[in-house]
C-alpha positions in Angstrom: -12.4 142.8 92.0 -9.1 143.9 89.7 -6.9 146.0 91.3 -3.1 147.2 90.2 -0.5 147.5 92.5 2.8 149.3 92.3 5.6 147.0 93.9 9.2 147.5 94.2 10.3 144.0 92.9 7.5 143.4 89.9 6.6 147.0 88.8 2.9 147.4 88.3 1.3 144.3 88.5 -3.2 143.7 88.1 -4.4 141.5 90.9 -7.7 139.8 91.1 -8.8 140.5 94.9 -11.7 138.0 95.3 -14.4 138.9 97.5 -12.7 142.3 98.0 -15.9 144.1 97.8 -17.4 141.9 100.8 -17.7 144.4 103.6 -15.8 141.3 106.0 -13.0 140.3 103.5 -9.7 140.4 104.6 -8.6 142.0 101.2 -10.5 145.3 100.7 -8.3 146.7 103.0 -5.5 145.8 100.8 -6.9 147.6 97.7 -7.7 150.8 99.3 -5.9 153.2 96.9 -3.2 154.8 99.1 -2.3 152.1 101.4 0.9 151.1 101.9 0.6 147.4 102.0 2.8 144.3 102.8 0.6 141.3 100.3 1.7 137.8 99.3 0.0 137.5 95.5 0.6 134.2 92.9 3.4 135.7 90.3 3.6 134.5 86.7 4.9 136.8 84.8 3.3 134.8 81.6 0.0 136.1 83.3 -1.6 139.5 83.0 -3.7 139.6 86.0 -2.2 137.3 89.4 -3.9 136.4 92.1 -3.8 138.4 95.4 -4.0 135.9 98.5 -3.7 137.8 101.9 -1.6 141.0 103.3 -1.6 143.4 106.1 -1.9 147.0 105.9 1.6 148.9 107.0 0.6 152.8 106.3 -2.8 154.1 106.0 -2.3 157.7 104.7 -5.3 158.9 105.6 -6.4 157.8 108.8 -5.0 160.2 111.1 -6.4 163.3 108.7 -9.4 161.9 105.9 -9.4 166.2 104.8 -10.7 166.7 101.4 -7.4 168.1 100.5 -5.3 165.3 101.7 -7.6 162.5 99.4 -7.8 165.1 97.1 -4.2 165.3 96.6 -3.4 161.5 97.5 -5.2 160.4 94.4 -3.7 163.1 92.1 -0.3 161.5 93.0 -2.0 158.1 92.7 -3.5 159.5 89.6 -0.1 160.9 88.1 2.2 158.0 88.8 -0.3 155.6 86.9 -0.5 158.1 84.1 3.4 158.4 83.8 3.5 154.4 83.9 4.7 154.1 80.3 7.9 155.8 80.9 9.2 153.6 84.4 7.4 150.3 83.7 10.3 148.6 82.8 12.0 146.6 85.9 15.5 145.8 84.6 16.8 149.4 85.4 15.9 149.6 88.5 13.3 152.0 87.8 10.4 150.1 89.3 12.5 150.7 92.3 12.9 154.3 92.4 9.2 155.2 91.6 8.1 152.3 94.4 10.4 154.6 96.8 8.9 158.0 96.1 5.6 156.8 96.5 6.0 155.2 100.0 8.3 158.4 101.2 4.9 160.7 100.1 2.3 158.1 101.5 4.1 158.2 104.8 4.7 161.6 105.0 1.1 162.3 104.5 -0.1 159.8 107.0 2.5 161.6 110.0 1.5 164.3 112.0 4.4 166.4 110.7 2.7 167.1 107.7 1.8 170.8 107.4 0.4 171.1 103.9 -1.0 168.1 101.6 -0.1 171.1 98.6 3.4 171.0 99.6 3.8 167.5 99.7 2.3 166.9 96.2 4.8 169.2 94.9 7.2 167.5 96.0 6.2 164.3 94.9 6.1 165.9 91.8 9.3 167.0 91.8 10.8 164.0 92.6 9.3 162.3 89.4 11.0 164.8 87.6 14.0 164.8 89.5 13.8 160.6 88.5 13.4 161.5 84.6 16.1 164.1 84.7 14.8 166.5 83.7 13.5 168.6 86.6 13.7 172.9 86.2 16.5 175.0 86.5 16.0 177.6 89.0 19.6 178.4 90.1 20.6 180.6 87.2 19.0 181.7 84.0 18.5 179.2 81.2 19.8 181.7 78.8 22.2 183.6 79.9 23.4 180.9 82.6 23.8 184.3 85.5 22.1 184.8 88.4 18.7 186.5 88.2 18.5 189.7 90.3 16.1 189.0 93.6 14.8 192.3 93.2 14.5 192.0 89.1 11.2 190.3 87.6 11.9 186.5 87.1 10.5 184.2 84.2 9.3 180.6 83.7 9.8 178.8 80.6 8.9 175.0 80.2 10.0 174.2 76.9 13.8 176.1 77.8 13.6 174.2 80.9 13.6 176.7 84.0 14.5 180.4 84.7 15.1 183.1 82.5 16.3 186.8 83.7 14.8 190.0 83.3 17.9 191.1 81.0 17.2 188.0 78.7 13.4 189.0 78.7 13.7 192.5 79.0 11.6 193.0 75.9 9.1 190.5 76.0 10.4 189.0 72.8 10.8 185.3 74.7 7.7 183.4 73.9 6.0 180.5 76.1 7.4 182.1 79.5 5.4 183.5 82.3 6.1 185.3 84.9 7.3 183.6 88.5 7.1 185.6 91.6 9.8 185.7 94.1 7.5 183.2 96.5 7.4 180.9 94.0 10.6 181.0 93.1 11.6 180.2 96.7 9.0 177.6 97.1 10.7 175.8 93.7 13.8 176.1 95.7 12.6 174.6 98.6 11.5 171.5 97.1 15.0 171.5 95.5 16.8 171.4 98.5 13.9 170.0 100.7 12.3 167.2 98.7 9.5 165.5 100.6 10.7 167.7 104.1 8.8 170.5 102.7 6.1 169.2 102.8 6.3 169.5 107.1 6.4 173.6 106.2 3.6 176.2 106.7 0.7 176.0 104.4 1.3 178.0 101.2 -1.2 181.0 100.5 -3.9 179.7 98.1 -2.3 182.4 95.5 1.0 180.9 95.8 0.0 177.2 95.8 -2.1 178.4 92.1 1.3 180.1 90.6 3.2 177.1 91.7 0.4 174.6 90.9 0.2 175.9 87.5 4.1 176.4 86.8 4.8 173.0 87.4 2.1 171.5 85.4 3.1 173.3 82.4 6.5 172.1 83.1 4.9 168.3 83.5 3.0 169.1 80.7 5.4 170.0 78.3 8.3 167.4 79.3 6.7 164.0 81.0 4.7 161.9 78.2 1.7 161.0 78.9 0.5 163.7 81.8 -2.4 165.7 82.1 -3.7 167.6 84.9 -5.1 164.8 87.6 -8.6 164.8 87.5 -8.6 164.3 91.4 -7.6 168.2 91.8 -10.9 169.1 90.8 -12.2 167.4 94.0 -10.4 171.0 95.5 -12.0 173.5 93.2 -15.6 171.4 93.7 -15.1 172.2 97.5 -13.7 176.0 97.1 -16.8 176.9 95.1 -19.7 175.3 96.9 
């Protein structure tokens, strides 16, 4: 069996797990997507796939909650980090690093009690790829104008300006590519801002707001990380909704 594994020291590194499909080895649990996983493998970096030898399992992310919507959202983020891998794989920056990080801070938030909503949480995770590219929204003041939108003043969403725009700015509907963003959403964005992964130990969002959000951040992923697409594992969610 091949598996890949995202490390903090190597980057993304292909192991061959032999005998991992053997109900008795000692390695499936290893290559379990979303496990958190201490592993001793063979390393020659003049080879494309290494050898994985033995390991112990550190954070199981689903075994105190196996929910549709946590796997469901555990392999989107699985999903997305693998997609985005052409724009971190390189381990001289110390990128490797940071993505390794924000992918054990989401599997262990999952796996605690304290999590309150898998939506939130992928979110999150979300931002925090963004926040690692620099270029995550800007939802303090308008990308236009650079005031303060109004609370009480509708708000707008452009992914190719990068974040807000104000009513005034829009007032017309002349700005093209934007969308409206609800004062809910608007808070939620701000939440993750300030909150990061913490958020995701908040109330479950209303299925409305968890679309508007849903959707304004993957046009914003959309538009600015290369290589994404919407994860393939969120249509586990809408399977379950309509059957």
């Amino acid at each position: 069996m091949i598996a890949s594994l995202l490390t903090s020291e190597h980057g993304y590194v292909r192991v061959m797990a032999k005998g991992a499909r053997g109900p008795r080895s000692q390695l499936r649990p290893l290559v379990e997507p979303g496990r958190l996983v201490n592993v001793e493998f063979s390393w020659d970096p003049e080879r494309d796939l290494q050898y994985l030898r033995s390991g112990t399992v550190t954070v199981d992310s689903l075994a105190a909650s196996p929910s549709l919507e946590a796997t469901a959202f555990l392999l989107a983020a699985l999903e997305l980090a693998d997609r985005c891998r052409p724009a971190f794989e390189a381990d001289g920056d110390g990128t490797a690093v940071a993505v390794f990080a924000i992918c054990e801070e989401f599997l262990r938030v999952l796996s605690s009690e304290a999590c309150g909503d898998p939506a939130r949480l992928f979110f999150a995770f979300e931002w925090a790829l963004l926040l690692r590219h620099g270029i995550s929204p800007e939802i303090g003041t308008c990308v236009a104008c650079g005031d303060f939108p109004a609370t009480d003043a509708v708000t707008w969403f452009s992914p190719a300006d990068g974040g807000l725009i104000c009513s005034r700015c829009n007032a017309h509907g002349e700005i093209s590519g934007v969308y409206p963003l609800g004062a809910g959403a608007l808070d939620a964005l701000r939440e993750l801002a300030t909150d990061g992964f913490g958020s995701g130990r908040g109330e479950p969002l209303s299925r409305a707001l968890r679309r508007q959000l849903g959707a304004h951040l993957h046009r914003f992923l959309g538009y600015h990380m290369p290589g994404y697409r919407l994860p393939a594992a969120l249509e586990l969610l809408r399977a379950g909704k309509d059957s």
